[in-house]
FIMAR-799874 format. One record per residue: x, y, z of N, C-alpha, C in turn; residue in one letter; residue number from 1. Coordinates in Angstrom, 3 decimals, padded with zeros to 6 digits, always signed. Layout:
% FIMAR-799874
<tormi <X; Y; Z>; <X; Y; Z>; <X; Y; Z>; "A"; NUM>
...
***
This chain:
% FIMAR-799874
<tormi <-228.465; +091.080; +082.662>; <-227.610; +090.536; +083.690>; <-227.270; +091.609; +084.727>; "X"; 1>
<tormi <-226.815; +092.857; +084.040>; <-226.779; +093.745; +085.445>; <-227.534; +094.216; +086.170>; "X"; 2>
<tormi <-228.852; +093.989; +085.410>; <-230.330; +094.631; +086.167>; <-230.263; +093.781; +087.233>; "X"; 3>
<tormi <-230.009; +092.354; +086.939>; <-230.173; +091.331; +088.143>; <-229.709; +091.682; +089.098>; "X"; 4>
<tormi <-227.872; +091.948; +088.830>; <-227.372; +092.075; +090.054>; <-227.717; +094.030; +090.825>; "X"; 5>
<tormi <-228.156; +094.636; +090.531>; <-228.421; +095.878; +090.820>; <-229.780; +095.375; +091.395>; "X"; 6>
<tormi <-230.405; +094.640; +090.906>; <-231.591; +094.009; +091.717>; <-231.488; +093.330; +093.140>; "X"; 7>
<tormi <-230.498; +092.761; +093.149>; <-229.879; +091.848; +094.054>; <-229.571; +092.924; +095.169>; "X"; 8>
<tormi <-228.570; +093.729; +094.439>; <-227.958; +094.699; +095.463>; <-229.384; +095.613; +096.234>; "X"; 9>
<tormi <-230.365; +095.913; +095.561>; <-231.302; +096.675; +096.401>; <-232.178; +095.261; +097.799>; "X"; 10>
<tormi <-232.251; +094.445; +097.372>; <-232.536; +093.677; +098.060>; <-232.044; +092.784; +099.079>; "X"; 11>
<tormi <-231.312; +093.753; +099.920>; <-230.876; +093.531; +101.494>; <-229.796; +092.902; +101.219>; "X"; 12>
<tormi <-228.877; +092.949; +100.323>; <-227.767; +092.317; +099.920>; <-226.728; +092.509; +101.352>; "X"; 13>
<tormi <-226.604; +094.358; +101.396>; <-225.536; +094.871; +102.365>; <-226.409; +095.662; +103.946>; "X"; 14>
<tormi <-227.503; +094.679; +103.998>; <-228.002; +095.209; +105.258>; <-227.327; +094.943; +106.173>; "X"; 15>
<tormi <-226.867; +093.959; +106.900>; <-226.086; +093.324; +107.719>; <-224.540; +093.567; +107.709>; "X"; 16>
<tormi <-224.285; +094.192; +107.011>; <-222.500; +094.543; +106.811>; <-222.251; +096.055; +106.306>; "X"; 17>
<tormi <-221.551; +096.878; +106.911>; <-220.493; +097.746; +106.707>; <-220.373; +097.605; +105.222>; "X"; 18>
<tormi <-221.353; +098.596; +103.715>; <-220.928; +098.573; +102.745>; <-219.297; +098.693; +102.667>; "X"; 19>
<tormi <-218.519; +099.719; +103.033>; <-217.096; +100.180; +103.312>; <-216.087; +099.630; +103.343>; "X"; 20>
<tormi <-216.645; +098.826; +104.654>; <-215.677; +097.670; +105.098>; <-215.707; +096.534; +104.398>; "X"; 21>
<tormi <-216.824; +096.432; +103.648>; <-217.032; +095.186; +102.899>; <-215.736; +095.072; +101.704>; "X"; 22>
<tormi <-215.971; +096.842; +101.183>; <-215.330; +096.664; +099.777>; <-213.605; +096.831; +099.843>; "X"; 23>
<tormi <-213.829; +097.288; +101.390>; <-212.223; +096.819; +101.202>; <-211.383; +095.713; +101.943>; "X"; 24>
<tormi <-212.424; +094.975; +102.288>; <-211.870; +093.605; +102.764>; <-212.813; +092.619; +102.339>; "X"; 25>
<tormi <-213.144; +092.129; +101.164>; <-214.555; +091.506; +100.714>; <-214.615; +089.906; +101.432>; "X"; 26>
<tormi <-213.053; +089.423; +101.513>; <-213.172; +088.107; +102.181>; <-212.830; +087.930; +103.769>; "X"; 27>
<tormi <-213.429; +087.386; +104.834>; <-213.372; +087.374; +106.004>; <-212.013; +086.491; +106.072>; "X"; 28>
<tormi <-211.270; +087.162; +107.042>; <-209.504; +086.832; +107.665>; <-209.944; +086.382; +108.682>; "X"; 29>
<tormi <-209.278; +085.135; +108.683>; <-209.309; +084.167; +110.051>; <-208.660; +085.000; +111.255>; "X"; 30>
<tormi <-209.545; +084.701; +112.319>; <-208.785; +085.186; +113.607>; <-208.128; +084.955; +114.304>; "X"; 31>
<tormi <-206.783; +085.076; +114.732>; <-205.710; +084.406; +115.428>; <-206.025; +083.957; +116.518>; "X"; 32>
<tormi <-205.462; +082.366; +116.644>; <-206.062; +082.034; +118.254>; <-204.951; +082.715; +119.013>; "X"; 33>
<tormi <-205.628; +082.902; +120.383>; <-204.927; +083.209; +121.857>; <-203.988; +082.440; +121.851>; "X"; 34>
<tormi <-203.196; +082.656; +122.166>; <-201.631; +081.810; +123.033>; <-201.755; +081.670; +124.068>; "X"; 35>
<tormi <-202.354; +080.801; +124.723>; <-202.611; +080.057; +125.721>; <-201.207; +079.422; +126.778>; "X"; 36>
<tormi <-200.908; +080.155; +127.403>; <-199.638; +079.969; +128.790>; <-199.775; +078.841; +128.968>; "X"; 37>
<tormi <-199.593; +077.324; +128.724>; <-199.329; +075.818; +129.567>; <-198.460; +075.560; +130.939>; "X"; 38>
<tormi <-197.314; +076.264; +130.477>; <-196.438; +076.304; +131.518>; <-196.793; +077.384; +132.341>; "X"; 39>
<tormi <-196.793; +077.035; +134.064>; <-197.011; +077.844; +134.990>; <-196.005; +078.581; +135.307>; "X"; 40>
<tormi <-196.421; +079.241; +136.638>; <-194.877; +080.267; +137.482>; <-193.914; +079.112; +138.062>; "X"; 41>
<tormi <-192.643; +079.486; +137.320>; <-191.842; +078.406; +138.122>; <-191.441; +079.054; +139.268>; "X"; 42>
<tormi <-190.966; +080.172; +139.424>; <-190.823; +080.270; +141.190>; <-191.641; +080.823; +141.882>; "X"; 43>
***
């Protein structure tokens, strides 16, 4: 079972991502929407 995943891991597992950043934020945090101004300049 760990060969697998050590297998896994050589095989482009963390090509695309920041090993680093991965391990210390492993799940992606939603991004806050903009606050969008509705109301204009009143004077």
């Amino acid at each position: 079972q760990l060969s697998n995943l050590v297998a896994f891991i050589r095989l482009n597992l963390f090509v695309k991502i920041d090993l680093q950043k991965w391990l210390d934020e492993p799940f992606d945090q939603p991004k806050p929407k903009p606050i969008i101004a509705i109301q204009g300049v009143l004077f």
